[in-house]
N, C-alpha and C positions, 0 to 999 in steps of 0.2 A: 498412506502414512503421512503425507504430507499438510494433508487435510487436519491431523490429528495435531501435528507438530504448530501450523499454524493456531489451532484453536488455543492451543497450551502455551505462546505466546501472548495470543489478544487477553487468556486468562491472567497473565501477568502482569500483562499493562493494567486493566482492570481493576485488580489487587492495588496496584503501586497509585492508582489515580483515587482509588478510594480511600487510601491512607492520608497522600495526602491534603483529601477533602476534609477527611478529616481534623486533619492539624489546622487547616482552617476554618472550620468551624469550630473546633477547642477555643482557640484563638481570640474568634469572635463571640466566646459563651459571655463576654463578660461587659456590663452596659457601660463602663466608661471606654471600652475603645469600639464601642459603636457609637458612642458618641462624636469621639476624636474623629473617625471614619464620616461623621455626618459632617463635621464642621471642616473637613482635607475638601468636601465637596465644590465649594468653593474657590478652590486651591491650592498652593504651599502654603503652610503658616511655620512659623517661626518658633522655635516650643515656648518662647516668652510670648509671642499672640497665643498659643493652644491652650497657655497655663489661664492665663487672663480670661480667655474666652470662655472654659469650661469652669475656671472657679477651681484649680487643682494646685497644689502643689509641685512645682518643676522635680522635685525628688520622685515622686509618686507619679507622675506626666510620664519621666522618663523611662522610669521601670516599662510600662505599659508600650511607649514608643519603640522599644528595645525589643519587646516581642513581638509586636506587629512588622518591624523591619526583620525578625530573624525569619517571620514564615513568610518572607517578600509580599506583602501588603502594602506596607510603604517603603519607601525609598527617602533618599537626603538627598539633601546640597550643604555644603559648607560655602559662607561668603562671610570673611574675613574671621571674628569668634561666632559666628552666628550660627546655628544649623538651622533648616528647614527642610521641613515635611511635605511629604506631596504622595498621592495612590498611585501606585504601581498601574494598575491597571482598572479602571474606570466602568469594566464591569461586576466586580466585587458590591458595586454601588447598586445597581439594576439587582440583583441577587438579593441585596437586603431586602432593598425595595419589596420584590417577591414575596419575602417572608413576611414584612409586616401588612402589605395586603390580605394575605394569607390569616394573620392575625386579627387585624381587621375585622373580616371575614368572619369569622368563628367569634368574635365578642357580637356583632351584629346578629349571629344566628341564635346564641344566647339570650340576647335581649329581647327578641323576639318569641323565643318560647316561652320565658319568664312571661309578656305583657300576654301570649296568647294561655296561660297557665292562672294566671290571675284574673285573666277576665272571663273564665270559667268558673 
């Protein structure tokens, strides 16, 4: 029984990590805060450096900022009126990375059958 009880646990953990992989990849379905996320790479920024650097509106910045700090993606600082942004955790970054090799990847393999399609 014990055996059984154990597996009925790791299945829960399981369930609960895929949810909320989930909610992290919801999160990140959307290419302005992959962007934000590209440009944290560098460091904290300031959401007046994020708005400036990405071309956004600080109304529309913040929405965004709001959700990526609700599913701890990013994290703040306050220093004096100022907030600043920074990644939680710096492998979120290697992950992207993943996918768009992955991406990459598959336009590459594309192109390739296109040129070897046409040249038949």
């Amino acid at each position: 029984m014990c055996g059984r009880d154990e597996f009925m646990k790791k299945a829960k953990i399981d369930v609960d990590v895929f949810e909320m992989q989930a909610e992290i990849c919801k999160t990140l379905s959307n290419p302005t805060r992959l962007r934000i996320l590209h440009v944290l790479r560098e460091g904290e920024k300031s959401v007046g450096e994020l708005a400036t650097l990405l071309g956004l509106k600080q109304s529309n910045l913040s929405q965004h900022l709001s959700i990526m700090r609700q599913a701890t993606i990013l994290k703040t600082r306050k220093e004096g009126s100022s907030i600043y942004y920074s990644v939680v955790n710096p492998k979120i970054n290697t992950a992207c990375d993943l996918v768009q090799e992955l991406l990459i990847e598959s336009i590459r393999r594309k192109q390739e059958l296109t040129k070897n399609l046409v040249a038949h």
